[in-house]
N, C-alpha and C positions, 0 to 999 in steps of 0.2 A: 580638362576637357569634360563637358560634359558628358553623362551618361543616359542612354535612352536605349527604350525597349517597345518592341511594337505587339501589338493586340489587333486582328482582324477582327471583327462580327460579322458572321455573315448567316443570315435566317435558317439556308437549304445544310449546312454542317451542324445536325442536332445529334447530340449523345441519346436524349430518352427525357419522356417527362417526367420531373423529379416527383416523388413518391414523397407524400409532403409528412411523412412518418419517418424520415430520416430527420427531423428534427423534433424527435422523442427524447426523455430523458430516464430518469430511473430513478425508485425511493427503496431502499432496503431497509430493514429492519436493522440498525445499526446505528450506533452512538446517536446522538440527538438529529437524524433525520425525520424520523416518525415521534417520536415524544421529545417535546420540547420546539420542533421542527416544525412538520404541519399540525400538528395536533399539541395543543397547551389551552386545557378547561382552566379558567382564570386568568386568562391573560386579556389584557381590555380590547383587545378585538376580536376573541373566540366568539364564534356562532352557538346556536342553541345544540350543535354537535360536538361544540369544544376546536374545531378548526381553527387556524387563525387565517383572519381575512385580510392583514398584512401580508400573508404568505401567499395566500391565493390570487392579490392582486395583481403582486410581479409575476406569477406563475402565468395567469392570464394574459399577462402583458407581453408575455415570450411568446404566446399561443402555440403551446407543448401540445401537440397531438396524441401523443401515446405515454405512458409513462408502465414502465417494466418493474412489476412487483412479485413476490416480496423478499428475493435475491436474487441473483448473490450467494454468495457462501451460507449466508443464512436458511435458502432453501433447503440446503441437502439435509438441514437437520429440523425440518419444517412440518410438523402437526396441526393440519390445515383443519383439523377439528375440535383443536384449542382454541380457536382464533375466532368462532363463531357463537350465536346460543346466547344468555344473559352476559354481562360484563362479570355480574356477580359469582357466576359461577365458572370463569374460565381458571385456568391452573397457570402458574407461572413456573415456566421451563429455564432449567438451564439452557443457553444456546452456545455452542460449541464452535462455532466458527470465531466468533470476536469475543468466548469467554465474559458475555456480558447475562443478563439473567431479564428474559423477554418475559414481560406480564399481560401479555394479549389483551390489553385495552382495547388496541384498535387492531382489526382483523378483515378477513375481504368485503365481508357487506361495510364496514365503515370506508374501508378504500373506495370500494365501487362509488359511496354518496360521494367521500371528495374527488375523485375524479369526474363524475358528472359538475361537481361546480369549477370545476379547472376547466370544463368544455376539453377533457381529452379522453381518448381510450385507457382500458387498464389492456396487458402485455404480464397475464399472470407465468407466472415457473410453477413446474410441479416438481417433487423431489425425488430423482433418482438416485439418491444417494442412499439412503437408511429405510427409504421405502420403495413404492414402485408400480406396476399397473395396476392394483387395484383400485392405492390410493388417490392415484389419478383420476382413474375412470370415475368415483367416485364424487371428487372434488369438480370433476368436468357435469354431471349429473346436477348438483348442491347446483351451479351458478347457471348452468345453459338449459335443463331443460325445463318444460315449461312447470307441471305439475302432475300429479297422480303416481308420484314412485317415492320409495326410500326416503334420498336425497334431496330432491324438487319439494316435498312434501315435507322436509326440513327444514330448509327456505323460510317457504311460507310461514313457519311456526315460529319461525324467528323474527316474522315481522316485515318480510321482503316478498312481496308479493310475484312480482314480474320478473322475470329471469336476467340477467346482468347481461347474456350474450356476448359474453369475451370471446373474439375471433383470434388472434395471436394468443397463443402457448407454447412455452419453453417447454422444453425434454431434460430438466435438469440445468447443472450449473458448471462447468469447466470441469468435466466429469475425468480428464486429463491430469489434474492436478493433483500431486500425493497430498498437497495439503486440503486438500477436497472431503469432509466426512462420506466414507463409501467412493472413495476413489476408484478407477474401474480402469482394467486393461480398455484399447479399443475396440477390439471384439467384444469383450464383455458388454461396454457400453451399447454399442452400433448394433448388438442385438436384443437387448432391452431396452433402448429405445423405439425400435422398428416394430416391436411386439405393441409396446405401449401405444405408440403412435397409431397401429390397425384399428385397436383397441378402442380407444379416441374417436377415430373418424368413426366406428360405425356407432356411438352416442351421438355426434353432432357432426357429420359432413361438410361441414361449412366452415369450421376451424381450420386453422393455418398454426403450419407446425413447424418449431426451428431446433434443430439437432445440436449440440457443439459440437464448435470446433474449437483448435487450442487455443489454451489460454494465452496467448500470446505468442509474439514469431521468437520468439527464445529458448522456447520446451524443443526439449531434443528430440523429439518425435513429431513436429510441426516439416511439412505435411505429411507425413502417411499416419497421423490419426485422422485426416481428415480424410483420407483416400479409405483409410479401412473403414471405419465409420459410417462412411455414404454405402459402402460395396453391401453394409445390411442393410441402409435405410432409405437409401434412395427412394424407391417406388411409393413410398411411406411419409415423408416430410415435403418442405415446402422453401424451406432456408437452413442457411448453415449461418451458427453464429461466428462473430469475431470478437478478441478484446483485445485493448492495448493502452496501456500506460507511460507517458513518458515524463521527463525528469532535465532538470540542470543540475545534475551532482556534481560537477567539475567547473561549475560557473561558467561555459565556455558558451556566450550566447550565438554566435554565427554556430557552432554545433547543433545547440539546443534548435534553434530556427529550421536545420535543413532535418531536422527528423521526422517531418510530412513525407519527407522522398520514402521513407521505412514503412511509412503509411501504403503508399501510392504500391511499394512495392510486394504488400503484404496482401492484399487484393487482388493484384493482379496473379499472386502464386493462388490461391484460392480459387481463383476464378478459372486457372488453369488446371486445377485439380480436379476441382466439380467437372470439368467437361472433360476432361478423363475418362473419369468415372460413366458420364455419360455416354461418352463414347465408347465404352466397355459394354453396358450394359444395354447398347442401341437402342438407348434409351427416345424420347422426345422431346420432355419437357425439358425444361434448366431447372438450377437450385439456385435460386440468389441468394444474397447474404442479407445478413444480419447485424450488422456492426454495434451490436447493445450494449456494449461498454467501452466509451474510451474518452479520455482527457489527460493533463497535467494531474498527475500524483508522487511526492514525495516530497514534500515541505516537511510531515506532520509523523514521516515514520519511525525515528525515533522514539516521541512521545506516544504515540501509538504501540509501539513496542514495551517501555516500561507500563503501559495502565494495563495490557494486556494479561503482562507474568508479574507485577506487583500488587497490583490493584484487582483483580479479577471479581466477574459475577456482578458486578453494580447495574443497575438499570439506570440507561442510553446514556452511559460514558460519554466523555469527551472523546473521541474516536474520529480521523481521519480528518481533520477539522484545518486542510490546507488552506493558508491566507494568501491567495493568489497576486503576484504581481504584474506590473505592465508586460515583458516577454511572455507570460505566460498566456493574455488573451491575443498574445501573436501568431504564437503555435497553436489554438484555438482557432484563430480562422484559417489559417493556416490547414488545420486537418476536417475542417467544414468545408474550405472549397476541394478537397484530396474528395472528400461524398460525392457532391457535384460532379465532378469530374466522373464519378463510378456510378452516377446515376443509373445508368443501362441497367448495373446486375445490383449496386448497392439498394434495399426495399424499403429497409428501415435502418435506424441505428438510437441508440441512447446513448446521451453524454450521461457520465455518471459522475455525479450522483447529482442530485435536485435543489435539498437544503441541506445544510449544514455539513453532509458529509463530500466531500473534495466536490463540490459547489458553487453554482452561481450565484447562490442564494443565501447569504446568511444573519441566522438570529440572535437577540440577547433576551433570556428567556423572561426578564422582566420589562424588556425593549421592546425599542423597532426590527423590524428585517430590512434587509439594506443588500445592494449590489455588488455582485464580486466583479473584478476588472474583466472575467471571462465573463461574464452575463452581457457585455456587448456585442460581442461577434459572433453569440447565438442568438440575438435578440434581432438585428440588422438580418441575418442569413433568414430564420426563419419569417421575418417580415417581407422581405424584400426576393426572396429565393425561392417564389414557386414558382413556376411554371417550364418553362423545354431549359435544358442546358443545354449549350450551344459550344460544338470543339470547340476548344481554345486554339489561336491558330497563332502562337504567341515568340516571339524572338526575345531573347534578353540577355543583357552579359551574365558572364557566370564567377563564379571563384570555388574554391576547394573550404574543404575545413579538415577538420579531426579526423572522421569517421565519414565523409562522403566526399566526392568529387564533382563538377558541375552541376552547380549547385546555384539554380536560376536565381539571379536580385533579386527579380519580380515573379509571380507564382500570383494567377489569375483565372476566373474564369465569366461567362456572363452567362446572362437567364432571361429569354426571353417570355415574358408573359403576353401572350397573344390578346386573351380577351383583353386588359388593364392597355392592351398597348403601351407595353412599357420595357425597356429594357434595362437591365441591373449590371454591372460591370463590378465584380470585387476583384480587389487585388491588393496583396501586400507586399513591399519591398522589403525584404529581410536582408538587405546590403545593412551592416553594423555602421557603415564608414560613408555610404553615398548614396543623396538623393537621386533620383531617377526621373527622365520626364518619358512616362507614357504616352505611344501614340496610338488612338483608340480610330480606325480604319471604318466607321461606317455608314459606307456606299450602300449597303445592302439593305438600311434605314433609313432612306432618303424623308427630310422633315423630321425627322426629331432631334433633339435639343435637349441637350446637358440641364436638367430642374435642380440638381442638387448633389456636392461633394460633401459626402460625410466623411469625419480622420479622426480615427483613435491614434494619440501618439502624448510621447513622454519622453522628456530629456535622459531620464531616469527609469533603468532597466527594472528597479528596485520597486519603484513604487506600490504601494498597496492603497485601497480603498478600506473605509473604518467608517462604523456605523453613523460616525460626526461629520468626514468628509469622503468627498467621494473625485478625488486626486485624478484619477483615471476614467475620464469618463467620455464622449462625444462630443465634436462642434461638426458645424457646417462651415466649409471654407470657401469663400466666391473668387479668390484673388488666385487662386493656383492654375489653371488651365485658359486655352485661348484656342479657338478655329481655323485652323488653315481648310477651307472647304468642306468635305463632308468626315475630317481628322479631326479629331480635338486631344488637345496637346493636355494632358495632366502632370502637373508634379507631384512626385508622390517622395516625399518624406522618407529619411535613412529610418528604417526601422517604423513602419507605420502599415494600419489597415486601413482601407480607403473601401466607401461604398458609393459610386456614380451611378446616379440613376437619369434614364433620358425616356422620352417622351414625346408624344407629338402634341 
């Protein structure tokens, strides 16, 4: 028998207009992301800055809004006065987080020039780990303000006239985690960050500020480091971040698939925590989140582990270098429509990492840059995925796995763009065993008309993309769906992402 699942749209049921910074990404200073990564002088596409314009074209082609630098773990151990000044005279540090040995080649005024040619913002981190609000206020002084002090007047001597005007700043990095340089109780944190962050706004008023929160829903003190955390910093911040990593370590793909639900359900404890808080401190405002780190990681950690404690101190190791395969850009949009869906409180978020490091984007330092199988379902999302999200008002059979129970086939949501007049409907079936025909319900868009089915899908759970071919990649299908008045009947493929977009 067949299987079918239905989808309402209806205009008057909107979540919130998506915050088009929820499809940010993130460059850390770590293994070949930054050297070798966006920055390789000699290589036949580097600019007169040494960039490569291979890298920057898929970047632009994502049209990455924000990009969160310069960690990560590598912040907390981050000498933002290394990183500035002649090239000739900067000092090369050990870096303590990934054990590798940072030569500040490229530092924030070189990030700031390639982020204006990416056309995104920079989402700089200050380090509360090993340092703290001086060096912040400091480093907030160096980029934001205009000129006539210290800092500002450093700037300029360095060749940077006009102030960078970075509006997002991090409060440190997963400041929760013992593996963290300068790990800190929650009080400890929650009140040097609240300090700093006063700090901060009376330099530049305009800035937005994001606190952490845990490093993931697995720390045995997730949520009340986020409730103790907020209880100092509330009045003071502007977001709370999140991260999260997920994995196929037991091969179990209908597992691997329903762990958006971990997603979906990690937010909404967050979200219930912040308004706790809020409602402790009769407060007004909200805190929205921050979702600045999350994707598929764990292809690469063994290997990552031996270069770590065998090899140490080398500058931009092979490090974290996952070759992503077809389930993996499942769970990838998978956890892009899990944003959507959290638009209301979700502001921003970065997939991490950008190039090279657990990536959409990957190089060969004498090569091309070429596409990871995940660089599609952030590619379609951020193309096609601005404007209102609209409830999902969605029915679908369900099944069990490992570790979750009703656990929808289909997992969908749409995005109405008003001005474009255009409506976008994602959705993927993560049934292992059965295609599915969606019925997409809308009455509510009387006149428009199905323009175009786009389907990531592969026979093969395994496959990976390589700089020669690219195995996993996108078609248009016209043969899959059919009208029964203002329904349109779609099939969507066991195990497939589908992107319909309709129009009048």
């Amino acid at each position: 028998m067949e299987k079918t699942a239905k989808l309402t749209v209806e205009k008057d049921f909107k979540i919130a207009e998506i915050d088009k910074r929820i499809y940010g990404s993130f460059i850390e200073h770590l293994g070949r992301a930054v050297y070798g990564g966006i920055w390789q002088p000699g290589h036949k596409t580097a600019d007169e800055e040494g960039f490569r314009q291979d890298v920057l074209g898929l970047v632009r082609e994502l049209n990455i809004p924000i990009v969160r630098y310069p960690g990560g773990n590598f912040v907390s151990n981050f000498y933002w006065e290394d990183s500035v000044g002649p090239v000739e005279n900067r000092p090369s540090r050990l870096e303590l987080a990934w054990r590798s040995t940072e030569p500040n080649r490229i530092g924030i005024n070189e990030f700031a020039s390639w982020c204006k040619k990416a056309g995104a913002e920079v989402m700089q981190a200050v380090n509360l780990g090993t340092r703290g609000i001086e060096a912040a206020c400091n480093l907030l002084e160096y980029c934001n303000h205009p000129a006539g002090t210290k800092y500002s007047d450093l700037r300029i001597a360095h060749g940077v006239k006009d102030p960078h005007s970075i509006k997002v700043w991090c409060l440190g990095n997963e400041m929760d985690g013992p593996w963290q340089t300068g790990h800190k109780t929650a009080a400890e944190y929650g009140h040097l960050a609240d300090e700093t962050a006063k700090a901060m706004k009376q330099i530049d008023p305009s800035i937005e500020l994001v606190l952490c929160g845990s490093s993931n829903t697995g720390m045995p003190t997730f949520p009340e480091w986020e409730s103790t955390a907020l209880e100092w910093a509330y009045n003071s911040v502007d977001y709370i971040s999140l991260h999260q990593y997920y994995g196929n370590r037991f091969n179990d793909t209908a597992n691997f698939l329903a762990q958006s639900d971990d997603m979906d359900h990690f937010i909404k404890t967050v979200v219930a925590t912040c308004d706790y808080v809020k409602a402790k401190k009769r407060a007004k405002k909200n805190i929205n989140l921050s979702f600045d780190e999350w994707n598929v990681w764990f292809h690469a950690n063994e290997a990552d582990d031996d270069t770590m404690k065998n090899r140490p101190w080398q500058v931009a190791p092979h490090l974290l270098e996952d070759h992503y395969d077809f389930e993996d850009a499942l769970l990838v949009g998978l956890m892009l429509i899990t944003l959507m869906k959290h638009s209301d409180r979700v502001k921003m978020a970065c997939m991490a990492q950008l190039v090279n490091v657990i990536a959409p984007i990957m190089t060969e330092e004498n090569g091309p840059a070429w596409r990871q199988t995940i660089y599609y379902p952030l590619l379609h999302a951020s193309k096609y995925g601005r404007g209102t999200a609209l409830q999902p008002v969605l029915s679908s059979p369900k099944h069990d796995t490992l570790d979750f129970t009703d656990v929808t086939d289909v997992e969908s949501i749409a995005v109405w763009n008003e001005e474009k007049e255009e409506v976008t409907v994602f959705a993927v079936n993560r049934s292992v065993t059965d295609d599915v025909v969606l019925d997409i319900d809308l009455r509510a868009f009387a006149g428009f008309r199905l323009q175009e089915h786009i389907v990531l899908e592969n026979s093969d759970m395994k496959a990976v993309n390589t700089a020669e071919q690219q195995v996993v990649a996108p078609k248009t299908v016209a043969d899959r769906s059919a009208y029964e008045g203002e329904t349109l009947r779609a099939k969507l493929a066991k195990t497939s992402w589908n992107v319909l977009r309709f129009a009048k």
